[in-house]
PyMOL CGO cylinders between C-alpha atoms (Angstrom):
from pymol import cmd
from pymol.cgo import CYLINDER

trace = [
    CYLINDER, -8.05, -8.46, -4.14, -4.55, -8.73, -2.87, 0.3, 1, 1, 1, 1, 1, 1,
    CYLINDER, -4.55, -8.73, -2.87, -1.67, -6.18, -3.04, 0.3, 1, 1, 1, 1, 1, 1,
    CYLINDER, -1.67, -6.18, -3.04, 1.94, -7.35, -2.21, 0.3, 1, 1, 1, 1, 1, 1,
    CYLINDER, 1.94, -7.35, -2.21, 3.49, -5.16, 1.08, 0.3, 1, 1, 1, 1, 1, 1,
    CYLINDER, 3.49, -5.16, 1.08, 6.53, -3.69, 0.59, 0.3, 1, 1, 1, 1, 1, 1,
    CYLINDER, 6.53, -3.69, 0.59, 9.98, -5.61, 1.84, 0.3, 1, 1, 1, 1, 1, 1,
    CYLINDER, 9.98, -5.61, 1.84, 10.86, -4.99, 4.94, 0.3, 1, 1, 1, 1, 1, 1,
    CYLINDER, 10.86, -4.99, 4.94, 14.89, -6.36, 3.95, 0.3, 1, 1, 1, 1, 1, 1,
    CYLINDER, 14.89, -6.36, 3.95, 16.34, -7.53, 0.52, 0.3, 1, 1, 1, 1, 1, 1,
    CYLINDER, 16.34, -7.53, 0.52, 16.46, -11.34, 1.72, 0.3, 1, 1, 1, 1, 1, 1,
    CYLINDER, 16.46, -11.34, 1.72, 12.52, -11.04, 3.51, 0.3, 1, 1, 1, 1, 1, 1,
    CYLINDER, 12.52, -11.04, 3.51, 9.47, -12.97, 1.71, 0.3, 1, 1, 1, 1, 1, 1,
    CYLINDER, 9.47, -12.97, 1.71, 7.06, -11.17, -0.33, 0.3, 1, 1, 1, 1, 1, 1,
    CYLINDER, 7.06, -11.17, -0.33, 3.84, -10.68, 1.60, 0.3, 1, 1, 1, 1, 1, 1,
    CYLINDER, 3.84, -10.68, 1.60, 0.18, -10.59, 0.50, 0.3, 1, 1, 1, 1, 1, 1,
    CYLINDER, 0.18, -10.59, 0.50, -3.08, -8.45, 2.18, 0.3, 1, 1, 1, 1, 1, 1,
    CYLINDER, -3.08, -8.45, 2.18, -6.42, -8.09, 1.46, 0.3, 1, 1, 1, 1, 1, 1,
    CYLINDER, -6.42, -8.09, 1.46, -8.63, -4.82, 1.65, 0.3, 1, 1, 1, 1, 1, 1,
    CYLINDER, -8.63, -4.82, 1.65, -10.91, -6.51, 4.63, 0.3, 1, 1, 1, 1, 1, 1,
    CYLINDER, -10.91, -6.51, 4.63, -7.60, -7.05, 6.19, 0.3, 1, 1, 1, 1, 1, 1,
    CYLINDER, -7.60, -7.05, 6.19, -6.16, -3.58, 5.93, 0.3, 1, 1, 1, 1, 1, 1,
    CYLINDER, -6.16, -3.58, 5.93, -10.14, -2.15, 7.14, 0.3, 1, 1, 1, 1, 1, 1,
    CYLINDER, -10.14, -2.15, 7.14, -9.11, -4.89, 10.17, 0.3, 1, 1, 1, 1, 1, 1,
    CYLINDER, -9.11, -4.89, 10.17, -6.12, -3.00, 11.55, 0.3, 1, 1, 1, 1, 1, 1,
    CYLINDER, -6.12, -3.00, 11.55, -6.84, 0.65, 10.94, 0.3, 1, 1, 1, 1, 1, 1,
    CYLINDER, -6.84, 0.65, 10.94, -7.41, 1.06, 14.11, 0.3, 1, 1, 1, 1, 1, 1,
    CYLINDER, -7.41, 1.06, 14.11, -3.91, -0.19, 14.83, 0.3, 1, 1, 1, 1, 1, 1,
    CYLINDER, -3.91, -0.19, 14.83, -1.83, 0.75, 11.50, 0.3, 1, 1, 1, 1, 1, 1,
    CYLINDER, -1.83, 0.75, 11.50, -2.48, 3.54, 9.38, 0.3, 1, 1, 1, 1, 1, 1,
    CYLINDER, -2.48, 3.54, 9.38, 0.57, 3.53, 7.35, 0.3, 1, 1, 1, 1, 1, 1,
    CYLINDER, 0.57, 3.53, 7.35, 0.84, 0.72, 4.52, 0.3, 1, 1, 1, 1, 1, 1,
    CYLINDER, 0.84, 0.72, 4.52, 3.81, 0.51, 2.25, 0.3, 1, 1, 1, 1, 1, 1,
    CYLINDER, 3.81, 0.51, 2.25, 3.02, -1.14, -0.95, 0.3, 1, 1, 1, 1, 1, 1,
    CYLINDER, 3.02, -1.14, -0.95, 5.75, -2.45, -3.80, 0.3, 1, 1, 1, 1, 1, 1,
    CYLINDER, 5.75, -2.45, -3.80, 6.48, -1.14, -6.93, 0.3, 1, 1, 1, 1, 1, 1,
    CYLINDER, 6.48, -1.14, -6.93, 5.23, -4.59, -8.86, 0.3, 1, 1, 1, 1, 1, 1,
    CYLINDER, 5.23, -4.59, -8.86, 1.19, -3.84, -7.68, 0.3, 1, 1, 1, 1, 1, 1,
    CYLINDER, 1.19, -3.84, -7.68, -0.73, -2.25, -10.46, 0.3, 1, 1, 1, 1, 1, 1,
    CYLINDER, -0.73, -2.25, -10.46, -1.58, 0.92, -10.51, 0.3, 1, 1, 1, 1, 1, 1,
    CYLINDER, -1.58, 0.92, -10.51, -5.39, 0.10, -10.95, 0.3, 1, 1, 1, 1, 1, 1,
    CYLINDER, -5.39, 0.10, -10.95, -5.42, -1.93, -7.69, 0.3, 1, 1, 1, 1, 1, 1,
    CYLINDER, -5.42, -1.93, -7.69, -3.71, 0.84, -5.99, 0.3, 1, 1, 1, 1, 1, 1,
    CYLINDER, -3.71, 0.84, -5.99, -6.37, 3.23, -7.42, 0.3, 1, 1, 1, 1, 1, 1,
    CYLINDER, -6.37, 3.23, -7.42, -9.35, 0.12, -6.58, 0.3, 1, 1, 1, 1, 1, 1,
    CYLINDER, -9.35, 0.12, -6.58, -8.08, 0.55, -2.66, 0.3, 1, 1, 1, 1, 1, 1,
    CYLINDER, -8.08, 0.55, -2.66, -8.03, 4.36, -2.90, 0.3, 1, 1, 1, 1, 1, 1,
    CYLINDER, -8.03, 4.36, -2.90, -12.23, 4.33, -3.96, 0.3, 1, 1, 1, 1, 1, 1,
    CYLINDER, -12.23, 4.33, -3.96, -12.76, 1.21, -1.37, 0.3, 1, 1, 1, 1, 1, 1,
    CYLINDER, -12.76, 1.21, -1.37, -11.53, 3.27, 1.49, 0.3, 1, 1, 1, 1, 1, 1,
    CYLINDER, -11.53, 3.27, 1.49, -13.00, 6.71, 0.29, 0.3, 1, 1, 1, 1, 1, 1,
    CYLINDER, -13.00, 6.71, 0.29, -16.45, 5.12, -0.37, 0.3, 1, 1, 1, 1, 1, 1,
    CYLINDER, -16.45, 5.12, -0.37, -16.23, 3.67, 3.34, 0.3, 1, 1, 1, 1, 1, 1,
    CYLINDER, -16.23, 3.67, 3.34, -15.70, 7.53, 4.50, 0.3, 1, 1, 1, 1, 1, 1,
    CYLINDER, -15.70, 7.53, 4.50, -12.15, 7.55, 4.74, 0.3, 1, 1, 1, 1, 1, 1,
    CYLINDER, -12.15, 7.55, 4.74, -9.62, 10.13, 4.06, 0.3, 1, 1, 1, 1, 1, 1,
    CYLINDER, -9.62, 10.13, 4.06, -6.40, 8.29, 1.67, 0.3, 1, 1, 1, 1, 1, 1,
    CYLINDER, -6.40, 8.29, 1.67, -3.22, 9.69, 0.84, 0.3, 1, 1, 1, 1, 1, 1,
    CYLINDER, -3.22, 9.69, 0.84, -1.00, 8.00, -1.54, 0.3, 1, 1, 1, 1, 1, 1,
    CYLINDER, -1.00, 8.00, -1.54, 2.39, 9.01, -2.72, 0.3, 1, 1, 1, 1, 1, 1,
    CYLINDER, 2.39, 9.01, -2.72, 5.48, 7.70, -4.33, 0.3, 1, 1, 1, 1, 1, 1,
    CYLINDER, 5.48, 7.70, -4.33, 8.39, 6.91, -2.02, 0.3, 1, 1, 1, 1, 1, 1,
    CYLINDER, 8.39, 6.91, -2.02, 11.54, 7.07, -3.87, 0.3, 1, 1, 1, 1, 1, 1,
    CYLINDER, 11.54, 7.07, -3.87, 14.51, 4.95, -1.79, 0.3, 1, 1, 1, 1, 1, 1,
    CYLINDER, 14.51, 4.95, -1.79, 17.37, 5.00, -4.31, 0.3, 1, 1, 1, 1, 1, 1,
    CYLINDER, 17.37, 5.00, -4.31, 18.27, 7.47, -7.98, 0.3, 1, 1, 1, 1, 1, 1,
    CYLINDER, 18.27, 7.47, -7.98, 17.54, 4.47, -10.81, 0.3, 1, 1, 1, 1, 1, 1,
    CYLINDER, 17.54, 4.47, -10.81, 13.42, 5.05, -11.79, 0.3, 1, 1, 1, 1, 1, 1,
    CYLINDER, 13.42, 5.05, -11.79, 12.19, 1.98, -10.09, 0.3, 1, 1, 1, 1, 1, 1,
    CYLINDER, 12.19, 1.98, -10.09, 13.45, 2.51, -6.86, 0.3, 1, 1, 1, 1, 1, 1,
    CYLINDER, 13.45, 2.51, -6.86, 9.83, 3.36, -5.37, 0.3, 1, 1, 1, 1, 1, 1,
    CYLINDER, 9.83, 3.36, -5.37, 7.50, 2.31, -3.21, 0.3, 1, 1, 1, 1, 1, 1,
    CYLINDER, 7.50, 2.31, -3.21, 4.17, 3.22, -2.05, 0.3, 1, 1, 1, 1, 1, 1,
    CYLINDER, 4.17, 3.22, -2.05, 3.46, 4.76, 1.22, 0.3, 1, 1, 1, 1, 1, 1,
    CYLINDER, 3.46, 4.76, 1.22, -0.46, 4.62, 1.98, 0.3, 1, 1, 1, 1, 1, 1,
    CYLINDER, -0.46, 4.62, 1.98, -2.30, 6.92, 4.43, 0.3, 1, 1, 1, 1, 1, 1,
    CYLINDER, -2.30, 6.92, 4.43, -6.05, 5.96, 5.91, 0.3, 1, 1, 1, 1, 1, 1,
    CYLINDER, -6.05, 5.96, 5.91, -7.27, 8.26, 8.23, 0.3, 1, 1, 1, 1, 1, 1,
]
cmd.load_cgo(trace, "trace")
C-alpha cells in the first residue's frame, strides 16, 4: 500500500511511500505528514501495521487554513 505525503509547496509533485519504507526510516524520521486525499481506511491500515509491530502511533488532524478541507495528517511512530 501507498499513501501520498503531504506537499511540501503549492507548485511541489505529489509523492508516494510505502509502509516498509516508512518502518525503513524510523530510525531517522518519526514525523510523517500525510494529505487530505488518502483514505481514511489506509490511514487506519498504517495505524494497526505499526501497533502490531510494537509501536506506539499518534495521529491527528492538522488544520492549515478556516475552509473544512484545509487538513493534513501529522503521523507519530515512536
Amino acid at each position: 500500500m501507498e499513501l501520498k505525503l503531504a506537499k511540501s509547496s503549492v507548485n511541489a509533485k505529489v509523492k508516494k511511500i510505502s509502509l516498509s519504507q516508512i518502518e525503513e526510516k524510523l530510525d531517522k524520521q518519526k514525523f510523517y505528514y500525510f494529505a487530505r486525499e488518502n483514505e481514511h481506511k489506509d490511514l487506519n491500515a498504517l495505524l494497526e501495521y505499526f501497533e502490531d509491530k510494537g509501536y506506539t502511533v499518534y495521529m491527528r488532524e492538522v488544520k492549515y487554513g478556516l475552509g473544512d478541507g484545509d487538513f493534513i495528517y501529522e503521523v507519530h511512530i515512536i
